[in-house]
C-alpha positions in Angstrom: 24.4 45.1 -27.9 27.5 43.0 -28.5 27.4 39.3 -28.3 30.6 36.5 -28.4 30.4 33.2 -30.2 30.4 31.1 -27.8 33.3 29.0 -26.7 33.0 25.9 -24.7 36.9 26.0 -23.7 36.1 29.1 -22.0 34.1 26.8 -19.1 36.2 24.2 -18.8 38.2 25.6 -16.2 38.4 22.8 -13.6 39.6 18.8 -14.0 36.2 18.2 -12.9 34.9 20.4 -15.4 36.8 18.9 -18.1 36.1 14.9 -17.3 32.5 15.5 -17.6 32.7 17.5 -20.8 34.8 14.4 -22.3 33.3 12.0 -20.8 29.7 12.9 -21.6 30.8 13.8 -25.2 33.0 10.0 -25.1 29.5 8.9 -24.3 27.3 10.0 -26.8 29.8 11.4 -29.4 31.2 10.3 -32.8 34.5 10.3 -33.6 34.5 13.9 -34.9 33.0 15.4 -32.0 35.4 13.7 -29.6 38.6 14.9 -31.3 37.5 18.4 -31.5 36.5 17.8 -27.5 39.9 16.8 -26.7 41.1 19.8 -29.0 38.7 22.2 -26.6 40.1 20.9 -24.0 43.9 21.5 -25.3 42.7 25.0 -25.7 41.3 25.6 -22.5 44.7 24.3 -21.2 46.8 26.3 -23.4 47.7 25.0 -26.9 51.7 26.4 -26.2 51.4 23.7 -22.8 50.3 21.0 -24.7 52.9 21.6 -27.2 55.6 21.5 -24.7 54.6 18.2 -23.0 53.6 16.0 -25.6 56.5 17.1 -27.5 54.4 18.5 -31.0 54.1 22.0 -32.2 50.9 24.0 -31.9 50.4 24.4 -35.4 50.5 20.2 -35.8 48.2 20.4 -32.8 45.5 22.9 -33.9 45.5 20.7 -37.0 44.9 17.4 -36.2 42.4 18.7 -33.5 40.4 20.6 -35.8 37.2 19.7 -37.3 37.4 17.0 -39.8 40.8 15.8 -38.8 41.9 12.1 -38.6 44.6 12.7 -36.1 46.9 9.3 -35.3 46.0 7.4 -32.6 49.4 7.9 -30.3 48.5 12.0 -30.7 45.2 11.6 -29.2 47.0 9.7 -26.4 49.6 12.5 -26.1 46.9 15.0 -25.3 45.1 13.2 -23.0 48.3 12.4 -20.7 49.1 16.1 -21.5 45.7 17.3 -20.3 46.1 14.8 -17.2 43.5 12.3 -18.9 43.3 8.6 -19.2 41.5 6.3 -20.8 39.4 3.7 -19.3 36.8 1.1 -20.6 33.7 -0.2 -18.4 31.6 -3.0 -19.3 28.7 -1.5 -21.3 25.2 -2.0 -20.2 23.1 -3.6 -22.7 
């Protein structure tokens, strides 16, 4: 018997699907772990739609939302608008 590695952008095949993977991993994540969410999410999406809305080419893409990557702040936000994401901050509860 076969298996796949799994994929988590394979799942994320709904807005609603995608806010609660990024907003549970916003929750509890570290920096890492969120960029490579938002780059799951890109994925899911399709890397070549991304590209075309926020204006940057897939290779630039795959690389500042893989693994390790420091990507620049106003790239992150590109995504998110691109993946029809926003950010929002709640008072935290201490």
């Amino acid at each position: 018997m076969e298996t796949s590695k799994f994929d988590i952008a394979d799942y994320l095949d709904s807005n609603e699907m995608i806010a609660e993977y990024l907003n549970e991993v916003l929750e509890n994540g570290y920096d890492s772990e969120i960029i490579t969410a938002i780059g799951n999410i890109a994925k899911a999406i399709g890397m070549t739609k991304i590209a075309e809305e926020t204006g940057l080419s897939r290779p630039s893409l795959y690389k500042a939302l893989s693994e390790g990557a420091k990507p620049q702040f106003s790239t992150i936000m590109k995504v998110l608008r691109a993946v029809g994401g926003q950010i929002q901050i709640n008072p935290a509860h201490i």
